[in-house]
Legacy VTK file of the C-alpha trace (Angstrom):
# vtk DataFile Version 3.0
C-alpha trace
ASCII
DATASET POLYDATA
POINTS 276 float
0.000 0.000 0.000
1.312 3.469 -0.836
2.795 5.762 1.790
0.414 8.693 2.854
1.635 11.792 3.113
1.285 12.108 6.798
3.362 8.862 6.723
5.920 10.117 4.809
6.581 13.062 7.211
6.771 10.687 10.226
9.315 8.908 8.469
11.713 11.769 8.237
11.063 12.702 11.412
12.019 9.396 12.811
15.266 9.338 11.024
18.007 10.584 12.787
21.119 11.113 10.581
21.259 14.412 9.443
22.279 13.451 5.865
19.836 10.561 5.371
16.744 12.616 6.862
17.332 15.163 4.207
17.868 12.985 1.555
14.102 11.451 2.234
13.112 14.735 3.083
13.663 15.653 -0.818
12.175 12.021 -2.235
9.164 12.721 -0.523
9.012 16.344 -1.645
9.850 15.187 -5.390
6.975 12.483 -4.839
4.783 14.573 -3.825
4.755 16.908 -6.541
5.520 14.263 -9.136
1.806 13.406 -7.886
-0.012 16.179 -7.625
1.815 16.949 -11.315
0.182 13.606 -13.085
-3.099 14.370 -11.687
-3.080 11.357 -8.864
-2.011 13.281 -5.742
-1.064 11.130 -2.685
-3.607 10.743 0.267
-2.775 13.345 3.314
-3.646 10.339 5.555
-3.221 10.936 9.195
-0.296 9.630 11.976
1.456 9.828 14.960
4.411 12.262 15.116
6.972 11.803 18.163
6.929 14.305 20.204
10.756 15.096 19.676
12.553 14.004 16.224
14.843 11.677 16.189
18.770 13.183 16.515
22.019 11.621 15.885
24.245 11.256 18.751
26.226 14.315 17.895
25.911 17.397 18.404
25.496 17.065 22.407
22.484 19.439 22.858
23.446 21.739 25.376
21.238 24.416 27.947
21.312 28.060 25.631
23.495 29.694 28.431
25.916 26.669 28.370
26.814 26.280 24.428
29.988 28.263 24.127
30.171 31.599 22.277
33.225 32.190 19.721
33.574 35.528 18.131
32.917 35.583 14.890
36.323 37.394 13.557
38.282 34.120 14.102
37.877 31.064 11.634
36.554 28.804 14.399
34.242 31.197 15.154
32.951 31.300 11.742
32.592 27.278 11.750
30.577 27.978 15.528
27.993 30.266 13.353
28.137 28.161 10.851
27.540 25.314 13.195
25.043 26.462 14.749
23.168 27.553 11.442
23.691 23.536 10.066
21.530 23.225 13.854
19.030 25.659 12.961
18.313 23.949 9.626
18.093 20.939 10.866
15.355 21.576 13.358
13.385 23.504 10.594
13.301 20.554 8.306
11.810 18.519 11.347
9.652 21.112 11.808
7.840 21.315 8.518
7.468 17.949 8.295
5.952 17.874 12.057
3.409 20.460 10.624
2.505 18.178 7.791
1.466 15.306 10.221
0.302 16.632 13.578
-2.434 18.733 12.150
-4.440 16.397 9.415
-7.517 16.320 11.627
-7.946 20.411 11.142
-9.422 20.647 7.586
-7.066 22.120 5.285
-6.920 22.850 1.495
-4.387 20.978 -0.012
-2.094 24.073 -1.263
-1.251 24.128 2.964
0.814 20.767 1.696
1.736 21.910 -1.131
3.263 25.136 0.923
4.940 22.988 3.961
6.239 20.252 1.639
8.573 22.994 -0.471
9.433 24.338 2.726
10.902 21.191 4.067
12.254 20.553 1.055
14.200 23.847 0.726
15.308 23.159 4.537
16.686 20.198 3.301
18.670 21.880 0.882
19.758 24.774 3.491
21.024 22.042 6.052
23.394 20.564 3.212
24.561 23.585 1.688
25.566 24.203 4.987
27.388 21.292 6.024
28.847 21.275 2.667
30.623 24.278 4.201
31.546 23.081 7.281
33.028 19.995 5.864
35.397 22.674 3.576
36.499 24.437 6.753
37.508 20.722 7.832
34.547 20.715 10.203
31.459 19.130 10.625
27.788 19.070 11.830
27.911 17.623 15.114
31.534 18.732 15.900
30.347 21.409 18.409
27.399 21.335 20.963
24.452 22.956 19.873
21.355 24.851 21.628
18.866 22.224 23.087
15.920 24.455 23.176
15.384 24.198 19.522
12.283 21.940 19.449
10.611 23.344 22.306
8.483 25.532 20.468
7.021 22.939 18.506
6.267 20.631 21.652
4.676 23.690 23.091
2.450 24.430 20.750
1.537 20.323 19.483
-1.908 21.035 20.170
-2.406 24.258 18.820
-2.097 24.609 14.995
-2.140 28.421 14.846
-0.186 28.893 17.618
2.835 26.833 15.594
2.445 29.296 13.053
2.525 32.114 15.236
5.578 31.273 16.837
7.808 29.153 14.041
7.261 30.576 10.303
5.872 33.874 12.375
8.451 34.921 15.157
11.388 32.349 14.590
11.745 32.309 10.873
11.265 36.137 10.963
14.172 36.732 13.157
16.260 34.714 10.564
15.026 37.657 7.972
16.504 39.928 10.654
19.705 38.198 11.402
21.047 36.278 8.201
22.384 39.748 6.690
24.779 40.296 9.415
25.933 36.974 8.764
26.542 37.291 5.308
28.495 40.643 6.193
30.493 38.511 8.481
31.497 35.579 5.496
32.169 38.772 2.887
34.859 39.633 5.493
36.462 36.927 5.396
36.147 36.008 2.056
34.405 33.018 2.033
32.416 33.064 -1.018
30.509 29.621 -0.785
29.325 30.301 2.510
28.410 33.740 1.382
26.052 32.043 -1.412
24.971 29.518 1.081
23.652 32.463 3.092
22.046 34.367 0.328
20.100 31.391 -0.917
18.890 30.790 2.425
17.907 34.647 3.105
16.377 34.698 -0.296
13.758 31.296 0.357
13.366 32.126 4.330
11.287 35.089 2.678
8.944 32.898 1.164
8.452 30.707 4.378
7.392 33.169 6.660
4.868 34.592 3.980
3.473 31.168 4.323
3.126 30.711 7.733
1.440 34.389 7.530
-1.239 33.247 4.911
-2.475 29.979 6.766
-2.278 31.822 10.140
-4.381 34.466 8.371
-6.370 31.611 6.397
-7.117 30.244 9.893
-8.429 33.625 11.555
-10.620 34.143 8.889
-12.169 30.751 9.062
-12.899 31.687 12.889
-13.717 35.327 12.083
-11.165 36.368 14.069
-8.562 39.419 14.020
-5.207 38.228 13.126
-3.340 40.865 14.971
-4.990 40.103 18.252
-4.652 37.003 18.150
-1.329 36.730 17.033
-0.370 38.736 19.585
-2.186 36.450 22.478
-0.573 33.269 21.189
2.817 34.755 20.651
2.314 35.955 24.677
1.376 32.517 25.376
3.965 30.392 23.695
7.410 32.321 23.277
9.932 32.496 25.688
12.600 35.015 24.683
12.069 37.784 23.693
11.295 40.004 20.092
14.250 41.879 20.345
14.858 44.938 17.031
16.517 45.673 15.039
13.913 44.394 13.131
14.055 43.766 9.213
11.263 45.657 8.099
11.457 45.406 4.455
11.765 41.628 4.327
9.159 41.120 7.002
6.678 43.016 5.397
7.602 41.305 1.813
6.590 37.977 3.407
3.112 39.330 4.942
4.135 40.505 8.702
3.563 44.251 8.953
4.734 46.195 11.877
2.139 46.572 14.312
2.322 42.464 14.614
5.413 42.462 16.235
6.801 46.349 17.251
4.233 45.771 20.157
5.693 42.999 21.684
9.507 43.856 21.178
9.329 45.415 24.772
6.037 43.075 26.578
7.763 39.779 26.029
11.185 40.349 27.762
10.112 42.560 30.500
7.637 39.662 30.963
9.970 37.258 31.211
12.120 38.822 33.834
9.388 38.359 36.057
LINES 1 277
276 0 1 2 3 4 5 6 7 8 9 10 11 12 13 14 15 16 17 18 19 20 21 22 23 24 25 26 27 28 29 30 31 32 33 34 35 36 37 38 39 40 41 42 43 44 45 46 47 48 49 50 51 52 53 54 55 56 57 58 59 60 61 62 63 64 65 66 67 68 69 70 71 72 73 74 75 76 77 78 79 80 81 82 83 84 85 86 87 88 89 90 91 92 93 94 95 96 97 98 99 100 101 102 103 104 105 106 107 108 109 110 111 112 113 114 115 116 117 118 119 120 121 122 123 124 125 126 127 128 129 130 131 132 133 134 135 136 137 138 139 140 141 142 143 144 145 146 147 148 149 150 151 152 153 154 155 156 157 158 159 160 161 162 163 164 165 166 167 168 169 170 171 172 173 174 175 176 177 178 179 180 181 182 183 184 185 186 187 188 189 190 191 192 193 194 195 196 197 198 199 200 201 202 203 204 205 206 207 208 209 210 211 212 213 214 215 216 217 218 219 220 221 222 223 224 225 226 227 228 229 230 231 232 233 234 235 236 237 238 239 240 241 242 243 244 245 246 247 248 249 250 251 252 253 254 255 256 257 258 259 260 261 262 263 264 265 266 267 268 269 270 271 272 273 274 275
C-alpha cells in the first residue's frame, strides 16, 4: 500500500542522521509533486508524530546559556555560526514535516501541503549547503554542541495549529530575515564566497516561508472570524519564551506578509515579561 503523506513526514522525522533525513526529506518532496503533477495526488492520511525528532548522537544538545560563544572574527568562530546555522536547519526541516502530520484532523486545502512540503524541502537543501561548508572548513555538523531548546516551540504548541504558526514561520523564521544579513556581512569579510552564497540562498527562500506561515495563520483567523493581529499577539504571549528583540528587518518582514504593528508591540512586553 502506498505511503500517505502524513506517513511520509513521520518517516523523516524518525530518522536521525542528518544526511539521510534530508535525503528522504527531498524524495518525498519530489513524490509529492511528481503526484499532484500527473493528476493522482497522494492521500494526506493521518499519523502519529513523536513528540521530539529523532537526533544523531552528535551534536550534544546543550542548555542556551551553556553552548559556548566564539567571536565571529576568528575562523573557528565562523565554523561555531556556521555550526550552529547547520543546527538551525536541521530543526526547521523537522519542523515542517511535524506540521505536515500533527495537524491532518484540522481541515485544510491541499495548497497548505503543497506550501509545507517545499518548505521542508528547501530546509533540506539549506542544512546541506551548509554542512557542505563546514566539511570545507575541515569541520562538521555535530563537531560542536548545539542549543537544546530548539524543538521546544514545537512541543509547546503540538496542540495548537495556529499557535505553531505564530511562533515558528511567524516569530522564529522572521528573526532569521533579521539576522542572516549580518551573517553574510560577516562571510564577505572573510572572504568566504561559498558560505556567502549559502547564506544568500537561504535569506532569499526564508522570505517565502514566513509569507506562508502568515497566509495559513491568516487563512485560519478568517475561518474563525477572528482578528489576526490580536490574536497573534495572544498566542505569541502565550507560547514564546525570549524575547522580540529589534533591530527588526522591516522590508523583508513586510515582503513575506508581517507588517509592523504584529510584532513592534511585543519587542518590549515579552522580555520585561519574562524577567518576572
Amino acid at each position: 500500500m502506498a505511503k500517505t503523506l502524513a506517513e511520509m513526514a513521520v518517516e523523516v522525522l524518525t530518522t536521525a542522521d542528518g544526511r539521510a533525513k534530508t535525503a528522504l526529506s527531498h524524495k518525498y518532496a519530489k513524490d509529492w509533486f511528481a503526484a499532484r503533477d500527473a493528476g493522482a495526488p497522494i492521500e494526506i492520511g493521518s499519523a502519529n508524530p513523536p513528540l521530539q525528532p529523532s537526533r544523531p548522537d552528535k551534536p550534544e544538545l546543550l542548555s542556551p546559556r551553556d553552548v559556548p560563544r566564539r567571536r565571529p572574527g576568528s575562523l573557528q568562530g565562523q565554523i561555531a555560526l556556521l555550526h550552529a546555522v547547520a543546527h538551525i536547519e536541521l530543526n526547521a526541516v523537522d519542523l515542517h514535516w511535524d506540521m505536515i502530520a500533527r495537524y491532518t484532523h484540522v481541515e485544510m486545502p491541499i495548497g497548505f501541503y503543497d506550501d509545507w512540503v517545499k518548505c521542508a524541502d528547501e530546509e533540506s537543501k539549506h542544512f546541506n549547503l551548509v554542512c557542505d561548508c563546514l566539511e570545507d572548513l575541515d569541520s562538521f555538523y555535530g563537531a560542536l554542541p548545539a542549543h537544546a531548546g530548539m524543538w521546544r516551540a514545537a512541543e509547546d504548541t503540538a496542540e495548537d495549529m495556529m499557535g505553531r504558526l505564530a511562533v515558528v514561520p511567524m516569530v522564529l523564521e522572521a528573526r532569521g530575515l533579521d539576522v542572516t544579513p549580518g551573517m553574510i556581512e560577516v562571510f564577505k569579510r572573510a572572504k568566504l564566497d561559498k558560505v556567502i552564497e549559502a547564506l544568500e540562498v537561504i535569506y532569499a527562500e526564508e522570505v517565502g516561508h514566513v509569507a506562508f506561515g502568515s497566509k495559513w495563520f491568516h487563512f485560519l483567523c478568517g475561518r474563525h472570524n477572528h482578528d489576526p493581529k490580536d490574536v497573534f499577539h495572544e498566542l505569541v504571549r502565550k507560547y514564546f519564551h525570549g524575547g522580540l528583540k529589534p533591530p527588526f528587518n522591516d522590508e523583508k518582514r513586510a515582503e513575506a506578509g508581517l507588517p509592523p504593528d504584529f510584532y513592534w508591540p511585543l519587542a518590549d512586553e515579552i522580555p520585561a515579561k519574562s524577567k518576572k
